[in-house]
PQR file of N, CA, C, O and H, with PARSE charges and radii, in Angstrom:
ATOM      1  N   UNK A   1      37.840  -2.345  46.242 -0.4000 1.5000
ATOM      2  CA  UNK A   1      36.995  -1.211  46.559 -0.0000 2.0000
ATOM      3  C   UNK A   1      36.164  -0.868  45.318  0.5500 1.7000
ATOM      4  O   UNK A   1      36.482  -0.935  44.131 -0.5500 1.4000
ATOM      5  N   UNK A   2      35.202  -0.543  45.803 -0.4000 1.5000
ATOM      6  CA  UNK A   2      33.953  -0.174  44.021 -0.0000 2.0000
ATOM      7  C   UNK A   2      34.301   1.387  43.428  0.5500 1.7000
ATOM      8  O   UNK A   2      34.368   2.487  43.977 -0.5500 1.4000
ATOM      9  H   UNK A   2      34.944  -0.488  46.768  0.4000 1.0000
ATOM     10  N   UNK A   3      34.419   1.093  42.552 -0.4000 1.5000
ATOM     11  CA  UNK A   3      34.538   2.525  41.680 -0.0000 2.0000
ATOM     12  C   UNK A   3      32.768   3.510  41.779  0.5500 1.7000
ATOM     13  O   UNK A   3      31.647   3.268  41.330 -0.5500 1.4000
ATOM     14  H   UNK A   3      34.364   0.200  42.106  0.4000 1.0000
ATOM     15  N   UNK A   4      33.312   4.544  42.538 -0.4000 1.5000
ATOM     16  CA  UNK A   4      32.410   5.663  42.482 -0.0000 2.0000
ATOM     17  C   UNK A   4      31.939   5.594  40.736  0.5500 1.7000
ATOM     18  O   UNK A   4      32.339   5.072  39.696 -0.5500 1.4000
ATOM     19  H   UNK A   4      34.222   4.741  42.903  0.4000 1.0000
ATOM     20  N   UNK A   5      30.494   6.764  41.363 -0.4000 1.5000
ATOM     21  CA  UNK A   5      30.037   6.688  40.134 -0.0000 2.0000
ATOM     22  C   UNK A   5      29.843   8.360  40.058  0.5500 1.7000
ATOM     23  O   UNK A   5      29.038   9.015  40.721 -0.5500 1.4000
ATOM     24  H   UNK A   5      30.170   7.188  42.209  0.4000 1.0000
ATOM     25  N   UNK A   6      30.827   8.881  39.041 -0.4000 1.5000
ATOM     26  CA  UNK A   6      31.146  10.371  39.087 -0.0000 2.0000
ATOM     27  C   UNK A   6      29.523  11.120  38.985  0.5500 1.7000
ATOM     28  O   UNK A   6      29.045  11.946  39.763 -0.5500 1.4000
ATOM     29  H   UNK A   6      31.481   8.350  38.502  0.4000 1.0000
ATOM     30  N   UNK A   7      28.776  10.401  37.518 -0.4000 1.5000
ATOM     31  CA  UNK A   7      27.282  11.430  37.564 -0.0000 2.0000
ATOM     32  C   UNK A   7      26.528  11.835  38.615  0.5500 1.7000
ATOM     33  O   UNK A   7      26.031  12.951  38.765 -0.5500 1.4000
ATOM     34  H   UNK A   7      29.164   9.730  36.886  0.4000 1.0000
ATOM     35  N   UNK A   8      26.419  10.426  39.704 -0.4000 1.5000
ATOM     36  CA  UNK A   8      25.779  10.725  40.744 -0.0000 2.0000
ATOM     37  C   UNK A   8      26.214  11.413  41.192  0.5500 1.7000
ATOM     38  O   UNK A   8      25.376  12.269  41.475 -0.5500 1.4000
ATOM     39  H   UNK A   8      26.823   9.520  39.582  0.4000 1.0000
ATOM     40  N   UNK A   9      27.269  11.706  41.555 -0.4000 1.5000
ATOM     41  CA  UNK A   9      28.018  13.211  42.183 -0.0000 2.0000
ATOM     42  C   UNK A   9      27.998  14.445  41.813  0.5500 1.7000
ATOM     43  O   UNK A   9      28.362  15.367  42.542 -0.5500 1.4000
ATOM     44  H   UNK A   9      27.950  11.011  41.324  0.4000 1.0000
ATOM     45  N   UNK A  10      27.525  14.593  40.514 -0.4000 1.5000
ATOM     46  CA  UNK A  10      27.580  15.619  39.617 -0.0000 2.0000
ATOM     47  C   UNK A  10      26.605  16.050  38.905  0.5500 1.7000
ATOM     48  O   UNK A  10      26.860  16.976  38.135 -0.5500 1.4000
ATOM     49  H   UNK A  10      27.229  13.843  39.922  0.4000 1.0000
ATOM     50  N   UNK A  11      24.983  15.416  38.962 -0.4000 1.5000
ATOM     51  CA  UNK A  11      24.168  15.295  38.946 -0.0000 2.0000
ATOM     52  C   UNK A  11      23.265  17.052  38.812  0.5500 1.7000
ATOM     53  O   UNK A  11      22.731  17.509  39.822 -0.5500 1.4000
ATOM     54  H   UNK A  11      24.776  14.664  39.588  0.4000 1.0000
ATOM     55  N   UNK A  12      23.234  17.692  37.718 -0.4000 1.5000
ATOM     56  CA  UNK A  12      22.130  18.343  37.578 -0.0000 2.0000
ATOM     57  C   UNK A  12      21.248  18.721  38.667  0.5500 1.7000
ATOM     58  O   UNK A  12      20.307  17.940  38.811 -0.5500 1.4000
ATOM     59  H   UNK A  12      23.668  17.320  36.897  0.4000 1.0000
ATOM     60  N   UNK A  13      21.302  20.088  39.796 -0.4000 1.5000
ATOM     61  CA  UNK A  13      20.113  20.423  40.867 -0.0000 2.0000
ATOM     62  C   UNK A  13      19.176  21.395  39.528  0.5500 1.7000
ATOM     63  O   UNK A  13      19.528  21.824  38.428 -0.5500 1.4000
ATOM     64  H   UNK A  13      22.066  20.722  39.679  0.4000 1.0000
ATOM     65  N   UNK A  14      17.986  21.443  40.225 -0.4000 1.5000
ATOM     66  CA  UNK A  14      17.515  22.846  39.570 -0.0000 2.0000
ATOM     67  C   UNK A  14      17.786  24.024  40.186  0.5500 1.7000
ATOM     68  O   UNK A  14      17.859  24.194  41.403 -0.5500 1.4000
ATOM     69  H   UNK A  14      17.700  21.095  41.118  0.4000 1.0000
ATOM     70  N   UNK A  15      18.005  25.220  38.933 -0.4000 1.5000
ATOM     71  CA  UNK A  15      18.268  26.201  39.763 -0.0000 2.0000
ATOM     72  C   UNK A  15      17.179  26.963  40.546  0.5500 1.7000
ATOM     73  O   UNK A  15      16.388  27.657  39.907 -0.5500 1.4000
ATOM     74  H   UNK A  15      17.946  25.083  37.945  0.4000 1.0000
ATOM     75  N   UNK A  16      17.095  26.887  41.760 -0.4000 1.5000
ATOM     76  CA  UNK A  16      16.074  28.043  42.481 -0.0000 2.0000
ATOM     77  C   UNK A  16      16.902  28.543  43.449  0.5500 1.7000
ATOM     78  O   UNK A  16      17.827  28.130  44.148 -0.5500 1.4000
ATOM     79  H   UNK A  16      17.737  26.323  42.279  0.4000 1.0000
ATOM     80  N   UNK A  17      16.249  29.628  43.268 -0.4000 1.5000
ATOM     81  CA  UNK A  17      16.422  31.102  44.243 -0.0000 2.0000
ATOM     82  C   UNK A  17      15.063  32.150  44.485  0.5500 1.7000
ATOM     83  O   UNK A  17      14.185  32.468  43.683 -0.5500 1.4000
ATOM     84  H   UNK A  17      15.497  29.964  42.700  0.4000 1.0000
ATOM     85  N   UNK A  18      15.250  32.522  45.830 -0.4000 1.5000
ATOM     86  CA  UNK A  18      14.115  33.144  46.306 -0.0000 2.0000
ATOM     87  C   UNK A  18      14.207  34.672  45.577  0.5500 1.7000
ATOM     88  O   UNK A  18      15.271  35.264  45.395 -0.5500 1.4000
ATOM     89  H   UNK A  18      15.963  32.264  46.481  0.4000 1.0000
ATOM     90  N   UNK A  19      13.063  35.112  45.253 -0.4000 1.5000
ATOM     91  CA  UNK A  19      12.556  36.459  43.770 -0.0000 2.0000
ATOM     92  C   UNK A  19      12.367  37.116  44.729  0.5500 1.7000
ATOM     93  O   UNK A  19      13.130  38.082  44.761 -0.5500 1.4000
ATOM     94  H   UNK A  19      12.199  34.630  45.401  0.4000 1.0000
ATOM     95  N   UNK A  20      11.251  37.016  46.099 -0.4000 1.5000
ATOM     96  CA  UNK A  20      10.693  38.228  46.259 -0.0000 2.0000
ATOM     97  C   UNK A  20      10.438  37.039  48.123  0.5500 1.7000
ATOM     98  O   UNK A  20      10.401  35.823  48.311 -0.5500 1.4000
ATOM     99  H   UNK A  20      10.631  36.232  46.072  0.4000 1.0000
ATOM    100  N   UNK A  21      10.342  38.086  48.941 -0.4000 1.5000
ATOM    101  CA  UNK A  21       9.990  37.761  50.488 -0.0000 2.0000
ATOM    102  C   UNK A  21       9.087  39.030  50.527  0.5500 1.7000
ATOM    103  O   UNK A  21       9.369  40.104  49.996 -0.5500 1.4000
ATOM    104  H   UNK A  21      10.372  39.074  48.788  0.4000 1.0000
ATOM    105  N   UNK A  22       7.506  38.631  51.519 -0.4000 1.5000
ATOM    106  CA  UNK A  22       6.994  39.788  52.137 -0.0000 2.0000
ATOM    107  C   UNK A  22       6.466  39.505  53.428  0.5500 1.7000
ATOM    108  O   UNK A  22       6.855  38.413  53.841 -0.5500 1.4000
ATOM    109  H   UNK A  22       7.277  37.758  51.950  0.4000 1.0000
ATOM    110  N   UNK A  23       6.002  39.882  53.907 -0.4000 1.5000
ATOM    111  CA  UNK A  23       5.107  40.041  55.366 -0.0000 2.0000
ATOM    112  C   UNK A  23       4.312  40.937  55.353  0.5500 1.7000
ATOM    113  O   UNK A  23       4.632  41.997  54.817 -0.5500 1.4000
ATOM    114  H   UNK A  23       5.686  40.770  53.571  0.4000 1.0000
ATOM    115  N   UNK A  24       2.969  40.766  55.973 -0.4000 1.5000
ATOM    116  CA  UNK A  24       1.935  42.042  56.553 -0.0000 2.0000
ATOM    117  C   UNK A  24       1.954  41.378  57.754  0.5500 1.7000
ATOM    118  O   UNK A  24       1.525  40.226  57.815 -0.5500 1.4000
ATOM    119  H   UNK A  24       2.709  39.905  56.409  0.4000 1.0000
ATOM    120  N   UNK A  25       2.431  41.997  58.806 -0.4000 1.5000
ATOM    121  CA  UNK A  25       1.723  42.272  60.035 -0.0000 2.0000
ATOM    122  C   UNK A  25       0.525  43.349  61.173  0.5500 1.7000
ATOM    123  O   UNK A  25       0.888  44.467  61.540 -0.5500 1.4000
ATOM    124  H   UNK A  25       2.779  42.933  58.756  0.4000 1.0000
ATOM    125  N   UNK A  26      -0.443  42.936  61.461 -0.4000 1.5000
ATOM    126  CA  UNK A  26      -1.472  43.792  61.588 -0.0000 2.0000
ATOM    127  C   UNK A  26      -1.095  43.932  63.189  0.5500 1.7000
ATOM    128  O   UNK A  26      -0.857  42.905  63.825 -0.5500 1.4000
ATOM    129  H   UNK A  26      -0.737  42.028  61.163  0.4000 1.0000
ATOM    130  N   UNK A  27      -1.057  44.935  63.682 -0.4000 1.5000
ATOM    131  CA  UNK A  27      -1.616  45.549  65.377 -0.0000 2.0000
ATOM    132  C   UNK A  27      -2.437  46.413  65.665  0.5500 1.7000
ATOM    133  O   UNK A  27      -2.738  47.280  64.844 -0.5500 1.4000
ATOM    134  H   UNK A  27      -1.251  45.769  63.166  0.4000 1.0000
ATOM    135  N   UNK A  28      -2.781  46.381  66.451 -0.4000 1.5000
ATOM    136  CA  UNK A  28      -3.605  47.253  66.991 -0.0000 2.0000
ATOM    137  C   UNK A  28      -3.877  48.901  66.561  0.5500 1.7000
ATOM    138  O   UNK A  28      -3.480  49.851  67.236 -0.5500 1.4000
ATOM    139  H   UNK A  28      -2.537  45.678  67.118  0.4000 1.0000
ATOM    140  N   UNK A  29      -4.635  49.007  65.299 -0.4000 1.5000
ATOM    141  CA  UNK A  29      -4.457  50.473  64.948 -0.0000 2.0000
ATOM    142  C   UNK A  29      -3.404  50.652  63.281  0.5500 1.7000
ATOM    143  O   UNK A  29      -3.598  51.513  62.422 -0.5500 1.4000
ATOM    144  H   UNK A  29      -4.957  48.236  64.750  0.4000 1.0000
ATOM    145  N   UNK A  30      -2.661  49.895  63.259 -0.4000 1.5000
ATOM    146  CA  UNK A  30      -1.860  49.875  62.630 -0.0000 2.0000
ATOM    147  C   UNK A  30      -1.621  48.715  61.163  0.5500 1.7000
ATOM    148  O   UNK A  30      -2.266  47.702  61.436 -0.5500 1.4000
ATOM    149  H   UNK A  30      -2.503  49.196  63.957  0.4000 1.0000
ATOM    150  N   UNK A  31      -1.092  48.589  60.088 -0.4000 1.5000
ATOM    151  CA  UNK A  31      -0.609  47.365  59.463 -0.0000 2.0000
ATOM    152  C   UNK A  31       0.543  47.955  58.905  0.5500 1.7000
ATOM    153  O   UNK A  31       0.742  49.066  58.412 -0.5500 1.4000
ATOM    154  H   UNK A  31      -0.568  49.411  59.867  0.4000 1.0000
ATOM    155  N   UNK A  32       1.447  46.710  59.139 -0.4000 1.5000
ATOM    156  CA  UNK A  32       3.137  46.809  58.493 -0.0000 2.0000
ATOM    157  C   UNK A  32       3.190  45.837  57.233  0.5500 1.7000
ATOM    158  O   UNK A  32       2.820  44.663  57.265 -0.5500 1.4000
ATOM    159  H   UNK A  32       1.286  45.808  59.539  0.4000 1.0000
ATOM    160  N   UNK A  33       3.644  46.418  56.248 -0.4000 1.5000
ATOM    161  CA  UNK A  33       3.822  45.516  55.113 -0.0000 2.0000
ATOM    162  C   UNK A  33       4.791  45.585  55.004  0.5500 1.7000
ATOM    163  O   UNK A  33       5.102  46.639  55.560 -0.5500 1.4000
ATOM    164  H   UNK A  33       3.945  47.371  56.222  0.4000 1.0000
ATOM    165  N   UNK A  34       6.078  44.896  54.413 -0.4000 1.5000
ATOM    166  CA  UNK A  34       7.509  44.990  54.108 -0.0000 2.0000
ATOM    167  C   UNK A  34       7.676  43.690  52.961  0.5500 1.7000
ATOM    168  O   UNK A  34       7.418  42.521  53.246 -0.5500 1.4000
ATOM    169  H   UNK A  34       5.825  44.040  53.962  0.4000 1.0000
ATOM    170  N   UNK A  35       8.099  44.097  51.779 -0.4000 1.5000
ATOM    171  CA  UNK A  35       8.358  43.650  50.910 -0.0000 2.0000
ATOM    172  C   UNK A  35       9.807  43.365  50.378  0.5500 1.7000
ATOM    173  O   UNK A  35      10.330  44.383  49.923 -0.5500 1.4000
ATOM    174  H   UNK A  35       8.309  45.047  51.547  0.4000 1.0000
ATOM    175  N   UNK A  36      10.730  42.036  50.309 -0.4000 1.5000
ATOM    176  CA  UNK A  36      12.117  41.673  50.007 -0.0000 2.0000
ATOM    177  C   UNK A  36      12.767  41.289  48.930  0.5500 1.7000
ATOM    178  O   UNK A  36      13.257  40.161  48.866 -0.5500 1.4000
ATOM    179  H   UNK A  36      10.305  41.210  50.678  0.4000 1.0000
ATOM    180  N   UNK A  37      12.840  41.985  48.147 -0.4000 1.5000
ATOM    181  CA  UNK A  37      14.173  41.380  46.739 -0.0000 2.0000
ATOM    182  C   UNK A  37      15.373  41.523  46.578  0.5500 1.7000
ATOM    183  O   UNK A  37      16.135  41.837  47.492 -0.5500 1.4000
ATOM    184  H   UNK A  37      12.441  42.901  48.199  0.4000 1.0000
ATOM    185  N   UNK A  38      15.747  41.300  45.308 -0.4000 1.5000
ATOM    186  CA  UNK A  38      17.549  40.997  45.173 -0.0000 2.0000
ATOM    187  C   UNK A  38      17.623  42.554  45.122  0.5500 1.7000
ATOM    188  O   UNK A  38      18.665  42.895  45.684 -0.5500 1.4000
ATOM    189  H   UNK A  38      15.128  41.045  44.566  0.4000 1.0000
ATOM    190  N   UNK A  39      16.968  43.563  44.696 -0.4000 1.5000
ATOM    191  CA  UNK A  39      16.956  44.875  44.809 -0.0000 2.0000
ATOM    192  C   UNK A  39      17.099  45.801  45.995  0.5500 1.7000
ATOM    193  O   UNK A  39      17.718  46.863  46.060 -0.5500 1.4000
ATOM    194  H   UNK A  39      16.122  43.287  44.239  0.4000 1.0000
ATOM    195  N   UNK A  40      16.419  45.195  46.888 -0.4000 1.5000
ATOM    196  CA  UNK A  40      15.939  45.925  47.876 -0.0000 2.0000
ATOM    197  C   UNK A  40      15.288  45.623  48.719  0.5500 1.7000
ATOM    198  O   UNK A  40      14.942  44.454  48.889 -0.5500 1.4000
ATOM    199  H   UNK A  40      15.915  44.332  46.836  0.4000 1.0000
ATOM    200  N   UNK A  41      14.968  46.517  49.420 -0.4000 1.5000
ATOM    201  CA  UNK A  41      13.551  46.154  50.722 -0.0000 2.0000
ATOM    202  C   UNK A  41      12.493  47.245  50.628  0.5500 1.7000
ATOM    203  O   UNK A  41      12.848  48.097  49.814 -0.5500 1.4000
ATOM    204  H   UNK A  41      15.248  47.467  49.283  0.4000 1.0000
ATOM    205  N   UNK A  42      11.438  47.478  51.127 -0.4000 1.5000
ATOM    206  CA  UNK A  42      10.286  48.741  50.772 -0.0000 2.0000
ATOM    207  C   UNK A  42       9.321  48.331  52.124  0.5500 1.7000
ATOM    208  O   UNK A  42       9.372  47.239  52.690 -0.5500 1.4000
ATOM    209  H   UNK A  42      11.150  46.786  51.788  0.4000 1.0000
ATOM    210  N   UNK A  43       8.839  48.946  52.329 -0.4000 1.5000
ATOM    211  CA  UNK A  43       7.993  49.055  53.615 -0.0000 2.0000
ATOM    212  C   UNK A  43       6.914  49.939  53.693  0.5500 1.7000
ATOM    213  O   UNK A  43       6.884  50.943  52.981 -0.5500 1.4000
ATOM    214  H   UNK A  43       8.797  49.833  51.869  0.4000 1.0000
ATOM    215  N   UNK A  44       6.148  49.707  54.373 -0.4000 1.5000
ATOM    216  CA  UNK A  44       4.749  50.436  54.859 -0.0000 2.0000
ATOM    217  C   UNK A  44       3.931  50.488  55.825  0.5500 1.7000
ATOM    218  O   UNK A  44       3.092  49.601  55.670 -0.5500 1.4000
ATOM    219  H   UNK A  44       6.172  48.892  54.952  0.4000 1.0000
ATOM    220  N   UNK A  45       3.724  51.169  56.882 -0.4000 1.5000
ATOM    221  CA  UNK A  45       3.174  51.523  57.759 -0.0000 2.0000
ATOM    222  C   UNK A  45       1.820  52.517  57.649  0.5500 1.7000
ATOM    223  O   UNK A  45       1.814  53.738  57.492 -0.5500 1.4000
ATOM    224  H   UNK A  45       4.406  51.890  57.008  0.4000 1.0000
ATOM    225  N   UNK A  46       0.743  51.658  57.773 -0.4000 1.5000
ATOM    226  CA  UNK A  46      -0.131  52.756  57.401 -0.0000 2.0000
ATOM    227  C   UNK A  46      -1.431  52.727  58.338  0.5500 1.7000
ATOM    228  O   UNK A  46      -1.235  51.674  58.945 -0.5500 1.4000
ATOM    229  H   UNK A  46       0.748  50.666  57.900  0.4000 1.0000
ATOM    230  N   UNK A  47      -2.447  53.159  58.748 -0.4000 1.5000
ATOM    231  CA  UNK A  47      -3.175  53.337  59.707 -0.0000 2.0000
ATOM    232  C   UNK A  47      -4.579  52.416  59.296  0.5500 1.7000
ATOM    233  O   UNK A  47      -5.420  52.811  58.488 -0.5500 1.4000
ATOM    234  H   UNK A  47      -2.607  54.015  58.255  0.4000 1.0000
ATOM    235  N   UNK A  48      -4.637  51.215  59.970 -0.4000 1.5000
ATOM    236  CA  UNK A  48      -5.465  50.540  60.134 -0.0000 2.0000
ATOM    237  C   UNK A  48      -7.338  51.059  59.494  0.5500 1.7000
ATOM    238  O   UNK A  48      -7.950  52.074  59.827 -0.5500 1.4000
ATOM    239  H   UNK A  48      -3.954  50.894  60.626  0.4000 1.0000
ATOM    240  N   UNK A  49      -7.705  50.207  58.756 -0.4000 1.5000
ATOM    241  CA  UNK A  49      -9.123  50.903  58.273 -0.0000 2.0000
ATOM    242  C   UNK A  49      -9.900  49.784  58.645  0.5500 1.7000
ATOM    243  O   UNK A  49      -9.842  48.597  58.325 -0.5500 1.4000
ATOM    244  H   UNK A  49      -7.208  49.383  58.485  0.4000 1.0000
ATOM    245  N   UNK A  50     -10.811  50.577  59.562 -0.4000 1.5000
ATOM    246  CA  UNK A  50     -11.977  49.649  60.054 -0.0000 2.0000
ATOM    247  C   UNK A  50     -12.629  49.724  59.090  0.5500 1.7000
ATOM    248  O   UNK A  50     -12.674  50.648  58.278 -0.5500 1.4000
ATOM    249  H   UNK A  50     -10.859  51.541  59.822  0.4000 1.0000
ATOM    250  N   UNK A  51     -13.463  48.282  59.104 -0.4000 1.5000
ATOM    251  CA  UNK A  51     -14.771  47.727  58.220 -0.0000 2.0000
ATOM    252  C   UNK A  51     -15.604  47.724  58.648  0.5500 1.7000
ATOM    253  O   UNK A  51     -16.604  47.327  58.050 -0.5500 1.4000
ATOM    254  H   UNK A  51     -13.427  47.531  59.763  0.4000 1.0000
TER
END
């Protein structure tokens, strides 16, 4: 039987992890923003501005 090869197994990932998640969603009249970290969550609802 072949002898495993331990490094490949053990092999260095990089570390990542997600900092920050957001969304804007726009409807009718309206836009929702919501913003996601290791902190917290924050949100906003605020009344649509026509151009």
């Amino acid at each position: 039987m072949p002898e495993s090869i331990p490094c490949a197994l053990t092999s260095a990932q990089p570390s990542r992890r997600l900092v920050a998640a957001g969304v804007i969603r726009r409807i009718p009249g309206r836009t929702i923003t919501v913003r996601v970290t290791e902190a917290g969550a924050t949100g906003v609802i605020a009344k649509q501005v026509t151009r």
